[in-house]
LUMFIKE-355771 format. One record per residue (C-alpha): residue number from 1; x, y, z. Coordinates in Angstrom, 1 decimal. Layout:
BEGIN
+-----+--------+--------+--------+
! num !   east !  north !     up !
+-----+--------+--------+--------+
! NUM !      X !      Y !      Z !
...
+-----+--------+--------+--------+
***
This chain:
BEGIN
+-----+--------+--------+--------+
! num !   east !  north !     up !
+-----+--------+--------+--------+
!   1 ! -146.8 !  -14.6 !   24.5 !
!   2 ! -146.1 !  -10.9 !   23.7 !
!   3 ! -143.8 !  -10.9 !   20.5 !
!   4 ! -141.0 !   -8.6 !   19.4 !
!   5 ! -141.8 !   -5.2 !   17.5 !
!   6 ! -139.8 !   -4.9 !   14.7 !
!   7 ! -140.3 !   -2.2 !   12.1 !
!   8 ! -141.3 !   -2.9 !    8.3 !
!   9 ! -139.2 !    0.3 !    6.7 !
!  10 ! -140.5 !    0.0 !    3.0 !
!  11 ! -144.3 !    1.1 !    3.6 !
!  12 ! -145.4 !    4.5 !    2.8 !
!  13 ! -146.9 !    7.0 !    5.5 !
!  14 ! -149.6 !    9.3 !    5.0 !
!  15 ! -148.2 !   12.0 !    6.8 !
!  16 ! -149.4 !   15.5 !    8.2 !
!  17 ! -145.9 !   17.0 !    6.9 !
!  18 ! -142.8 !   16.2 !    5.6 !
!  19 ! -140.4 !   14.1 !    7.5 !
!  20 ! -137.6 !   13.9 !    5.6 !
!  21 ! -135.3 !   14.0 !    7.7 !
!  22 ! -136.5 !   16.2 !   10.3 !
!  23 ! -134.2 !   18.2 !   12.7 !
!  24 ! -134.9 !   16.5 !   16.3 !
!  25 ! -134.2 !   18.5 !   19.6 !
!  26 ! -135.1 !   16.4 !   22.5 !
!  27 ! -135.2 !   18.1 !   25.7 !
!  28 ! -135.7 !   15.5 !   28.7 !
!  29 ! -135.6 !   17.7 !   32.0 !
!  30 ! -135.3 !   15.8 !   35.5 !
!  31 ! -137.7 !   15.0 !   38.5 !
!  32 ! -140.4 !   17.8 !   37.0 !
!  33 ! -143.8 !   16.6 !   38.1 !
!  34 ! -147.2 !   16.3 !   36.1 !
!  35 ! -148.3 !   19.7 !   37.5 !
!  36 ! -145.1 !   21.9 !   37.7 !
!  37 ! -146.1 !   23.6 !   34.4 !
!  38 ! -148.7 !   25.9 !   33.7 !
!  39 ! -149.9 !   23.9 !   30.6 !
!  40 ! -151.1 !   21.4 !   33.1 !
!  41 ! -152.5 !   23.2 !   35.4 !
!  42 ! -149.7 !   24.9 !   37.7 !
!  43 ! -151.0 !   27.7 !   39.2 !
!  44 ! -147.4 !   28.6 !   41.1 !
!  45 ! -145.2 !   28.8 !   37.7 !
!  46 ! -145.2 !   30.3 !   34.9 !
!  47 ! -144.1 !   28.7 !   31.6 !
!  48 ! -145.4 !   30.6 !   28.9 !
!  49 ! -143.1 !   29.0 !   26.4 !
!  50 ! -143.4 !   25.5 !   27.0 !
!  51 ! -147.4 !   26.6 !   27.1 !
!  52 ! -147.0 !   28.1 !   23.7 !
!  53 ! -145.3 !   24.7 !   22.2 !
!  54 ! -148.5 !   22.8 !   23.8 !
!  55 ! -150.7 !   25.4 !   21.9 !
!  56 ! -149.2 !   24.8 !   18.5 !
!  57 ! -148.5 !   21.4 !   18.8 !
!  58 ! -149.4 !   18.5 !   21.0 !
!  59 ! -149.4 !   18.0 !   24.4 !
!  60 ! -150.1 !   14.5 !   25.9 !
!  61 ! -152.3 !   13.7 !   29.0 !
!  62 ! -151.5 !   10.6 !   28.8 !
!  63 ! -147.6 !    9.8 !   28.0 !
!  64 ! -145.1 !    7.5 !   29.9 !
!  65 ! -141.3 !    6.7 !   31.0 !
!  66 ! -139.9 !    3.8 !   30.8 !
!  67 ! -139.1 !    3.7 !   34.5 !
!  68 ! -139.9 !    5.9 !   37.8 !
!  69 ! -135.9 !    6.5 !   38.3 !
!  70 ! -133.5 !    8.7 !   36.2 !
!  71 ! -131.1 !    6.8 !   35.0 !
!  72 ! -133.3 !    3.5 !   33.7 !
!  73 ! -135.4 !    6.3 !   32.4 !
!  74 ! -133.0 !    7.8 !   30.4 !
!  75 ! -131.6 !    4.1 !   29.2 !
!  76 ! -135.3 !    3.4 !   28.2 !
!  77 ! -135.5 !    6.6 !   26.0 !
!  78 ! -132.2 !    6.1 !   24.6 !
!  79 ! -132.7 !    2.4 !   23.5 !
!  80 ! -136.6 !    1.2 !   23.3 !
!  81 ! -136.6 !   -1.0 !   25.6 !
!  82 ! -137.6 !   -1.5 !   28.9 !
!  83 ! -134.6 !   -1.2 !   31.0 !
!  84 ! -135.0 !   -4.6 !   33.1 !
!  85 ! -134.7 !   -6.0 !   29.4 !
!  86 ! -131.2 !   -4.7 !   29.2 !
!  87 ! -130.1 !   -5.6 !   32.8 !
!  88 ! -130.4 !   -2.1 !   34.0 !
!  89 ! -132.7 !   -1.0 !   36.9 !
!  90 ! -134.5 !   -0.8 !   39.2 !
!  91 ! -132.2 !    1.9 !   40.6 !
!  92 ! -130.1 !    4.5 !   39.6 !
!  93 ! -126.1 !    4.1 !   38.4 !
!  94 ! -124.0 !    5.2 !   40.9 !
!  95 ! -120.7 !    7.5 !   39.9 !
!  96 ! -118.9 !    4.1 !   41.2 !
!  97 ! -121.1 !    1.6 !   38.9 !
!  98 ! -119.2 !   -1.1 !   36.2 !
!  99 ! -121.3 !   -1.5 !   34.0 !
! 100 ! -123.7 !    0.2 !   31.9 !
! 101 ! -125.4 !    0.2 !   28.2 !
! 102 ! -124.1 !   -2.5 !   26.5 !
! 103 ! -122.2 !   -1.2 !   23.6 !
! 104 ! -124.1 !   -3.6 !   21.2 !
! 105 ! -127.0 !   -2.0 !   21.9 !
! 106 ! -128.3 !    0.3 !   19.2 !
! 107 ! -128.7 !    3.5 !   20.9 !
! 108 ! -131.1 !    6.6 !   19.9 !
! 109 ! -127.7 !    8.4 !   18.9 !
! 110 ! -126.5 !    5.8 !   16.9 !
! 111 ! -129.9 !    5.5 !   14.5 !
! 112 ! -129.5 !    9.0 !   13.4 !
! 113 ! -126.0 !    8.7 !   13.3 !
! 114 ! -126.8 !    6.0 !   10.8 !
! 115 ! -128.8 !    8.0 !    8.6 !
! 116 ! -126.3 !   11.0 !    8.4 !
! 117 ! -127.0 !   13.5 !   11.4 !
! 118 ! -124.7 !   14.9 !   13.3 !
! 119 ! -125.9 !   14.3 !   16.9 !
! 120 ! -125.2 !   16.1 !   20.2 !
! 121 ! -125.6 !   15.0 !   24.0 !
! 122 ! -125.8 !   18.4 !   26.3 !
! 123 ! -126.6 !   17.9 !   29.6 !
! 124 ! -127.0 !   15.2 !   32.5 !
! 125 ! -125.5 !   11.6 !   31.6 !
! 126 ! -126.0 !    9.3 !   34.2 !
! 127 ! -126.2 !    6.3 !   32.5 !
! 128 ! -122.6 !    4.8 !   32.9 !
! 129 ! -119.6 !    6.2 !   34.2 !
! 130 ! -116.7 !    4.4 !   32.6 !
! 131 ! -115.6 !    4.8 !   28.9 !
! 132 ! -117.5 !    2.2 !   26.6 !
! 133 ! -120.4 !    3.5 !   28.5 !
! 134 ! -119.7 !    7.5 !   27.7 !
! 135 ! -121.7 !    9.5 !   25.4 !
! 136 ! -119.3 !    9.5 !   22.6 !
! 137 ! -119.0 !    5.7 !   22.6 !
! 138 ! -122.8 !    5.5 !   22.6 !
! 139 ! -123.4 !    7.4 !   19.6 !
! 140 ! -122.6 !   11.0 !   20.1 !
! 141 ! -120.6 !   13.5 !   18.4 !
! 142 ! -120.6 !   15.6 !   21.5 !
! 143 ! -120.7 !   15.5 !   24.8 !
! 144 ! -120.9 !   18.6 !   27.0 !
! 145 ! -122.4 !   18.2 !   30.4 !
! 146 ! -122.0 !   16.3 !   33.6 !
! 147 ! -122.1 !   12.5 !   34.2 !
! 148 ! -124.9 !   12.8 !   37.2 !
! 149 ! -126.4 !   14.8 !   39.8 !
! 150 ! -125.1 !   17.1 !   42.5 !
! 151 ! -127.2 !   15.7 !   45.7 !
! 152 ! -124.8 !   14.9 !   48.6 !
! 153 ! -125.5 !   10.8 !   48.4 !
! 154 ! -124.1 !   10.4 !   44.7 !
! 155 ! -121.6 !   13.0 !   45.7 !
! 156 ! -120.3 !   10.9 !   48.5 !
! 157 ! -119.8 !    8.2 !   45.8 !
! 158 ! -116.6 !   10.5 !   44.0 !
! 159 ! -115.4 !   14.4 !   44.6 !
! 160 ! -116.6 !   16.8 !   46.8 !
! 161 ! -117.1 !   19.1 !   43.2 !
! 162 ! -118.2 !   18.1 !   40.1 !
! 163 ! -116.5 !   17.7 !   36.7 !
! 164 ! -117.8 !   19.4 !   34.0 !
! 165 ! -116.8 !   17.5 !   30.6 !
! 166 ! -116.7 !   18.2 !   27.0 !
! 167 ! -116.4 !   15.2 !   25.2 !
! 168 ! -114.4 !   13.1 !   27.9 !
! 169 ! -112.1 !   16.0 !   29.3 !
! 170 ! -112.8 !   17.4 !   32.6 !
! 171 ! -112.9 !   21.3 !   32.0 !
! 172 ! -113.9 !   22.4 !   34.9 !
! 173 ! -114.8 !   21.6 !   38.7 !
! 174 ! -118.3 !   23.0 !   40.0 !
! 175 ! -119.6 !   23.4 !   43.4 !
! 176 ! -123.0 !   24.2 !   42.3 !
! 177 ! -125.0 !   23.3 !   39.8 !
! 178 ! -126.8 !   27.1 !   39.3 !
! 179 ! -125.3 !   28.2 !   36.2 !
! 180 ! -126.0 !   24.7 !   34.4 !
! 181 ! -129.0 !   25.3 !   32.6 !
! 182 ! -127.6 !   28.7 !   31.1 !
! 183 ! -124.7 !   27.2 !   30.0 !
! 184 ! -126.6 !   23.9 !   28.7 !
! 185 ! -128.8 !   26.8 !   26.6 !
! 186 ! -125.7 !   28.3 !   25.5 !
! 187 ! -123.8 !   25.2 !   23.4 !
! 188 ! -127.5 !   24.0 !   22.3 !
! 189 ! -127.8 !   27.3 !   20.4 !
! 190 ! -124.2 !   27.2 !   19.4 !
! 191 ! -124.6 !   23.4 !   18.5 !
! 192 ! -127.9 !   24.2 !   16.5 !
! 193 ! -126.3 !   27.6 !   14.8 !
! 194 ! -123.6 !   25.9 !   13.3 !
! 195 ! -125.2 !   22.8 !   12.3 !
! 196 ! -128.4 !   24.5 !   10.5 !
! 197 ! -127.3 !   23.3 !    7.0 !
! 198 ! -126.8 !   19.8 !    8.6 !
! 199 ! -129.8 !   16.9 !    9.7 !
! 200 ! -129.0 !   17.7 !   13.0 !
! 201 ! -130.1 !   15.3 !   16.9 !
! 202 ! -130.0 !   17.4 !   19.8 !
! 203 ! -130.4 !   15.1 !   22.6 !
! 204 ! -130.7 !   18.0 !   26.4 !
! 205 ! -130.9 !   16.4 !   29.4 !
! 206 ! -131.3 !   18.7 !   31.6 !
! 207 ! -129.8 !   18.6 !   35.4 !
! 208 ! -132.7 !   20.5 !   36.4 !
! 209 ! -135.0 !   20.3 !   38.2 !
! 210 ! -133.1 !   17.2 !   40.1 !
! 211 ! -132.6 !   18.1 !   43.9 !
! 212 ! -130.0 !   20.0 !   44.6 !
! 213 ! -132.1 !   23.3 !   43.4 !
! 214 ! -130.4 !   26.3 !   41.8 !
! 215 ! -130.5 !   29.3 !   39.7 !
! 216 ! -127.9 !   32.3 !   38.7 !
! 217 ! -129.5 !   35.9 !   40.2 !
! 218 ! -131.2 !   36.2 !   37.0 !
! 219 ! -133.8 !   33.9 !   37.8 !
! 220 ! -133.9 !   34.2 !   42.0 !
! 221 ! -136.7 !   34.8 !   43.5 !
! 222 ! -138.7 !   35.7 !   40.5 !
! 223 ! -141.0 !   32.4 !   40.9 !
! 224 ! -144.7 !   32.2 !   43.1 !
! 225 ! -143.1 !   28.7 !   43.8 !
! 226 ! -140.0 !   29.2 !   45.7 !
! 227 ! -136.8 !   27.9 !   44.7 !
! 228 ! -138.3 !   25.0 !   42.8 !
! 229 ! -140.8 !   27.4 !   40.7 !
! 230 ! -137.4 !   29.4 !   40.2 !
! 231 ! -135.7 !   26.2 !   38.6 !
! 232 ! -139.2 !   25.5 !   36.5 !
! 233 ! -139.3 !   29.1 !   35.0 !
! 234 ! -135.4 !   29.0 !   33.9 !
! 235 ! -136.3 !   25.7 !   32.3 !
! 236 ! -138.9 !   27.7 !   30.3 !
! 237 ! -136.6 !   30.5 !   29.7 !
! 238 ! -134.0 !   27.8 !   27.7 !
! 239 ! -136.5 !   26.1 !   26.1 !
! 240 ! -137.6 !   29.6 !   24.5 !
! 241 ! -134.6 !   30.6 !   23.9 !
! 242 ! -134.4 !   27.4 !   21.6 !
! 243 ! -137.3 !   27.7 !   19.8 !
! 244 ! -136.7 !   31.8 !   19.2 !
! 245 ! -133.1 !   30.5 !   17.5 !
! 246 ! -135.0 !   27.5 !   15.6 !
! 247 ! -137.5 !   30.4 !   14.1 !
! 248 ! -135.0 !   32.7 !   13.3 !
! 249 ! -132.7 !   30.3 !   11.2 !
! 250 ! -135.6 !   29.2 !    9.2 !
! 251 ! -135.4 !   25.9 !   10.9 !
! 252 ! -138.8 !   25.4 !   12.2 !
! 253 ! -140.8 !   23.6 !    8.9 !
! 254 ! -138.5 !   21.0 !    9.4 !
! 255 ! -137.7 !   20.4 !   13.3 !
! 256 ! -139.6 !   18.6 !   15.7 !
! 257 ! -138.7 !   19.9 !   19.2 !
! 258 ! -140.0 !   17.5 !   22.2 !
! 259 ! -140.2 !   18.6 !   25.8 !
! 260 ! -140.9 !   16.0 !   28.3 !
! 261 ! -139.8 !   14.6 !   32.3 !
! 262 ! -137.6 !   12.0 !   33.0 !
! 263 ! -139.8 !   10.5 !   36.0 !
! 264 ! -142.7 !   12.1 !   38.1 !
! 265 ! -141.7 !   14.9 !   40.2 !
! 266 ! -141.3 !   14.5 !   44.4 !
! 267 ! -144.4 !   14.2 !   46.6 !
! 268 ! -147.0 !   16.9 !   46.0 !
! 269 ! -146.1 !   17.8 !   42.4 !
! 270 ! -147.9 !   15.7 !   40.4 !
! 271 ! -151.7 !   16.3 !   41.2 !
! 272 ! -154.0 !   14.7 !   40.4 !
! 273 ! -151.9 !   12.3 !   39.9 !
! 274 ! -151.4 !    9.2 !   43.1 !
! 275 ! -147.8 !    8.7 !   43.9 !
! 276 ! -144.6 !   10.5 !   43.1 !
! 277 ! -140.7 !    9.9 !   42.0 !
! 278 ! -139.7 !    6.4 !   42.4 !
! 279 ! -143.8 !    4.9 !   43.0 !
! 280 ! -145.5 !    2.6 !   41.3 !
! 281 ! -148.4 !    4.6 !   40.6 !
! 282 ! -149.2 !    7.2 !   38.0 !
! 283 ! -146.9 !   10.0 !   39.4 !
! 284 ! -144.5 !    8.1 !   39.2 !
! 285 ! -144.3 !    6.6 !   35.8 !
! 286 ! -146.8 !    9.2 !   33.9 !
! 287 ! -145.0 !   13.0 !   33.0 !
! 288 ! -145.8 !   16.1 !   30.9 !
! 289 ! -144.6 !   15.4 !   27.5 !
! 290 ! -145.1 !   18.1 !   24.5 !
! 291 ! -144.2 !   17.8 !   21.2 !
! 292 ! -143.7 !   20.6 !   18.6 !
! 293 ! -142.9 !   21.2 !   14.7 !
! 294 ! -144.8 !   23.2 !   12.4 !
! 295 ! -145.5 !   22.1 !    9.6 !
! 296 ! -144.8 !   18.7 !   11.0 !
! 297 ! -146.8 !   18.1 !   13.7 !
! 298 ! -150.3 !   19.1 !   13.8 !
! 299 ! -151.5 !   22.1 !   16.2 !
! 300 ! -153.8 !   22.3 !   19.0 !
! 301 ! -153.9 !   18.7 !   20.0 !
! 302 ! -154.6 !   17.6 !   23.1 !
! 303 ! -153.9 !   13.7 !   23.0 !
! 304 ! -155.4 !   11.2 !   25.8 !
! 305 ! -154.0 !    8.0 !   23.9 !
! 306 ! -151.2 !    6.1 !   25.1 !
! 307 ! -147.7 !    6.7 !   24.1 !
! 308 ! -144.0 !    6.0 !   25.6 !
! 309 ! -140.7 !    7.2 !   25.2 !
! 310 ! -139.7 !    3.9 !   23.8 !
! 311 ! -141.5 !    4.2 !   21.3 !
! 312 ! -139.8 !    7.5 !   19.9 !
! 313 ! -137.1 !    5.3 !   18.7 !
! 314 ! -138.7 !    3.4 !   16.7 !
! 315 ! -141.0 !    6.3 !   15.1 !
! 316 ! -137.5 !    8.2 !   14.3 !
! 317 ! -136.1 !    4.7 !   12.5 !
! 318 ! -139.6 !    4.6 !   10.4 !
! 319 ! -139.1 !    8.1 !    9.4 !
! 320 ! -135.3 !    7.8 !    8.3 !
! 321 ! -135.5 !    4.1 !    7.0 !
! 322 ! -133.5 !    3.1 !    9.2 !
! 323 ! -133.6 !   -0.9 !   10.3 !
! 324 ! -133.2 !   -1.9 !   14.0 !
! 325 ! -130.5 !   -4.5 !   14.5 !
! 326 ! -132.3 !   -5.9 !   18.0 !
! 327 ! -135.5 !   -6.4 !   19.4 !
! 328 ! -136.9 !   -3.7 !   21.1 !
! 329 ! -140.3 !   -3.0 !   22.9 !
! 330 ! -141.1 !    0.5 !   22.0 !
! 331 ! -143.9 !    1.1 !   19.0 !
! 332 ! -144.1 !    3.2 !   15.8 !
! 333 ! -146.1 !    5.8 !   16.7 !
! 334 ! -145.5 !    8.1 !   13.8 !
! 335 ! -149.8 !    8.2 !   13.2 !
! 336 ! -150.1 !    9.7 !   16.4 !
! 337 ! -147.4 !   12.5 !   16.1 !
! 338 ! -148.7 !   13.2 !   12.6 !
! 339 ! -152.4 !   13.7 !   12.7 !
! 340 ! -154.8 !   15.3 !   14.6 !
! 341 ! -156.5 !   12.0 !   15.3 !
! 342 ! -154.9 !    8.6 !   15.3 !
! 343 ! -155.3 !    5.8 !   17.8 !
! 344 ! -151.7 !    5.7 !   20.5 !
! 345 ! -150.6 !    2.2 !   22.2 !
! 346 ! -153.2 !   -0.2 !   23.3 !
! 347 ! -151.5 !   -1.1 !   26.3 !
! 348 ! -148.7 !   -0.6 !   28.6 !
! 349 ! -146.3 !   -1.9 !   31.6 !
! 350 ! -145.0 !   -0.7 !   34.0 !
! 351 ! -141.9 !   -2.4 !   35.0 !
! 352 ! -139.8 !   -2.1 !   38.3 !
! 353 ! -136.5 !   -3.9 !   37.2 !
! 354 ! -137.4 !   -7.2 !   35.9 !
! 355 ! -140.5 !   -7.3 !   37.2 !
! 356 ! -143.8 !   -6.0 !   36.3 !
! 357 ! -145.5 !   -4.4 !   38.4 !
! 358 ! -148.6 !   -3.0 !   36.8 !
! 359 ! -149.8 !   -2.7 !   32.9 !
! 360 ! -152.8 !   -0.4 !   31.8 !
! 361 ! -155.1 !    0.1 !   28.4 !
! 362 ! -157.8 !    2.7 !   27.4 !
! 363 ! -159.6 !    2.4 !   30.5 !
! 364 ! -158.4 !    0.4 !   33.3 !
! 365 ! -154.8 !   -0.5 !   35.6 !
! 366 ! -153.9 !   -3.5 !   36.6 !
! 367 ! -151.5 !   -3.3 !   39.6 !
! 368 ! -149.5 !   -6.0 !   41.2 !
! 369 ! -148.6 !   -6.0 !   45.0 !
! 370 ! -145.2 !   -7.0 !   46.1 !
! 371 ! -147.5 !   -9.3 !   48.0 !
! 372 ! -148.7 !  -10.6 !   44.5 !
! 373 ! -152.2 !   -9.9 !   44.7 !
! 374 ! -154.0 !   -7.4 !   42.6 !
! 375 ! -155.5 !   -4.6 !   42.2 !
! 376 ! -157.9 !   -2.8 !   38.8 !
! 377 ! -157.9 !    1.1 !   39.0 !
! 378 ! -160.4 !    2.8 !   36.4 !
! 379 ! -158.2 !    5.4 !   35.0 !
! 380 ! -160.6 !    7.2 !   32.8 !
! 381 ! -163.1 !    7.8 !   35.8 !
! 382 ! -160.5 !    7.4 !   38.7 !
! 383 ! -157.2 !    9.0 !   37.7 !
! 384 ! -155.7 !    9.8 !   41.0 !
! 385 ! -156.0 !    5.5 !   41.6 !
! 386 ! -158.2 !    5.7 !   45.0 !
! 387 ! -160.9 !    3.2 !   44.6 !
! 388 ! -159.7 !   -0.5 !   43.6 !
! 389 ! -162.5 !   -1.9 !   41.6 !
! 390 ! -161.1 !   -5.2 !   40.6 !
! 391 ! -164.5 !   -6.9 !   42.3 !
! 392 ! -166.6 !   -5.2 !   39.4 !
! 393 ! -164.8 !   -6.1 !   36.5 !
! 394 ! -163.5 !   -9.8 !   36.9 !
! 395 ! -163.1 !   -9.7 !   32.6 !
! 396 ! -160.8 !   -6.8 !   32.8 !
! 397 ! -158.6 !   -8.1 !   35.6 !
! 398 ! -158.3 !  -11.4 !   33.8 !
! 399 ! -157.4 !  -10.3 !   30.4 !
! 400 ! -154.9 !   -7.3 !   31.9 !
! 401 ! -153.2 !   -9.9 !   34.4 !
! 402 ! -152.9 !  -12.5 !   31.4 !
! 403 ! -151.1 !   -9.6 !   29.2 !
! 404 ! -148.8 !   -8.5 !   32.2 !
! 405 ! -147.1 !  -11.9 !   32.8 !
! 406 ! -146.7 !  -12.8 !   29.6 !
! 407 ! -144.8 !   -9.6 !   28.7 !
! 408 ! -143.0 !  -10.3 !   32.2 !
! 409 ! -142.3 !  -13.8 !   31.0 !
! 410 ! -140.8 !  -12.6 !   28.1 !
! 411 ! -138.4 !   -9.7 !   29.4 !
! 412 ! -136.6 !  -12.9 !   31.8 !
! 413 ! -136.7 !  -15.4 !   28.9 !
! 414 ! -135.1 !  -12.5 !   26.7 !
! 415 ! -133.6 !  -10.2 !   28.6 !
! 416 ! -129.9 !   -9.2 !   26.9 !
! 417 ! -127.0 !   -8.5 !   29.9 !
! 418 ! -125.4 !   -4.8 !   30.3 !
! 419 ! -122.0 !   -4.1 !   29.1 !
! 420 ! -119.7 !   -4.5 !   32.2 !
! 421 ! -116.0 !   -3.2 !   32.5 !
! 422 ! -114.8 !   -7.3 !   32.9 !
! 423 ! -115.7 !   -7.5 !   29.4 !
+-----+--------+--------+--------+
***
């Protein structure tokens, strides 16, 4: 039986840096695949800042979401826990959904909150639509962004513009989404300016580079990659534009600044990568995912090991001291952040909902059909999933398929209800 993870605060890390209370700037951009930025291997855009944060920190070959859809992504990230443990997933929320992130769940926001930051949500929402569910009753200080995306179907769902909010007043209706991540860049820097004297979260979800695709002039037509490669580039324009204003307030020995996708990108984008957006396979649940802070995090690194955006809760909480009031399934994976060689998870799921639909370690996959048969895929020699080799390796297959349902087990025997507006 897979057991809860909770953190012991009270022992000592060995550190690369200091992490007393680090600045943390979390950019989480949407739908970008495994290949859309040069770093890893795009030969169609060009992201020479993003590039330049893998080069002095680490980038991760081998780092998963906690779900192939953007808004039990974004509740995974947020919490620690798979989303199916929380009653959310396997889709998205819809702008006409009840319920949402129970508010006795202890939230990303809310940890640093607890240890004296002053924390900021800029960006795309989408993970409740009614007030207990809002970013300001979830942990933040701020809210400045839009509560999910402009493509026609969720539009259909409420007005035929979208509301941009501060905090929980509508400010202004938009028929486009083109000016978004300029004006996301915009408050970040002003949100980061006037807090540098302050522990400071800075939790940007970007809108982009969700369908429906734009840019202002400034970016048009300057990509090798179309519309989409115009998107990708004005991504890496903000994210520089961060980091220049980090360096020049002195801010970067103590900032950690993480770039990573919310869910594999649409079909073709995630080579070599099997599978896309909303798949069970690796381009579905697997995404670029860099993390950056001189002095901090070490440079150079290139990291194959396993690692989650659950388990950057917990490794924030360890740093801070902070205790988790519930159960969560996300690791401390501060070694692995911290030095330039430290072993990452030893195994994960993949979960669609409730159910689990696949789990991996070091070397091999385990996948479940919908059919409940199986299937072992040998990752380290076999990345883009084409040759099923669970004949070969009966020990594997046995051992993975005994790990996957007891952790499924356990997420129905424990799984904690969303927050619903009956409540």
């Amino acid at each position: 039986m897979i057991k809860y993870i909770f953190l012991i605060c009270f022992t000592p890390l060995l550190l690369w840096g200091d992490v007393s209370k680090p600045n943390v700037i979390l950019i989480f951009t949407d739908d970008q695949g495994y290949n859309d930025l040069s770093c890893y291997g795009s030969t169609k855009h060009k992201t020479p800042n993003i590039d330049t944060m893998a080069k002095e920190g680490i980038r991760f070959t081998d780092f998963y979401v906690a779900a192939n859809f953007c808004s039990p992504s974004r509740v995974g990230l947020l919490t620690g826990c798979y989303p199916g443990r929380l009653g959310i997933g396997p889709g998205v929320l819809r702008p006409d959904s009840e319920y949402g992130v129970h508010p006795k769940e202890f939230t990303m926001a809310e940890m640093f909150k607890s240890a004296g930051y002053v924390t900021s949500c800029i960006g795309k929402w989408h993970i409740g639509f009614k007030e207990p569910f809002l970013p300001n009753n979830q942990g933040f200080d701020e809210y400045f962004g839009i509560y999910h995306n402009m493509d026609p179907y969720e539009m259909t769902f409420g007005e035929d513009t979208m509301s941009l909010y501060r905090n929980e007043k509508a400010i202004e209706q938009l028929d486009t989404p083109a000016t978004l991540t300029e004006r996301y860049t915009e408050e970040a820097i002003k949100f980061i300016t006037k807090n540098k004297d302050n522990p400071f979260f800075l939790y940007l979800p970007h809108t982009m580079a969700h369908k429906v695709w734009a840019v202002t002039d400034r970016f048009s037509g300057k990509s090798k990659g179309g519309l989409f490669g115009d998107v990708v580039e004005c991504l890496d324009w903000s994210t520089g534009e961060i980091l220049e204003k980090v360096k020049e307030l002195g801010l970067d020995s103590n900032t950690i600044v993480l770039y990573i996708s919310d869910n594999g990108g649409f079909k073709g984008r995630n080579a070599p990568l099997r599978g896309s957006k909303g798949h069970l396979f690796e381009g579905g649940f697997r995404v670029p995912a860099i993390v950056w802070g001189p002095g901090i995090i070490p440079e150079g690194v290139v990291s194959s090991e396993i690692a989650s955006t659950i388990d950057l809760l917990p490794t924030f909480a360890k740093w801070l001291n902070v205790d988790l009031p519930n159960p969560i399934d996300g690791q401390d994976i501060s070694p692995l952040l911290t030095t330039k060689k430290a072993k990452g998870r030893a195994s994960y799921c993949y979960f669609d909902g409730e159910r689990g639909v696949a789990i991996r370690d070091e070397r091999f996959k385990l996948y479940k059909t919908v059919h409940g048969d199986y299937r072992l895929y040998d990752l380290q020699n076999d990345i883009s999933e084409k040759e099923d080799v669970i004949k070969k390796h009966p020990r594997a297959t046995a051992y993975l398929k005994r790990k996957l349902l007891d952790y499924e087990y356990d997420l129905m025997v424990h799984r904690r209800l969303p927050g619903r507006m009956t409540e």
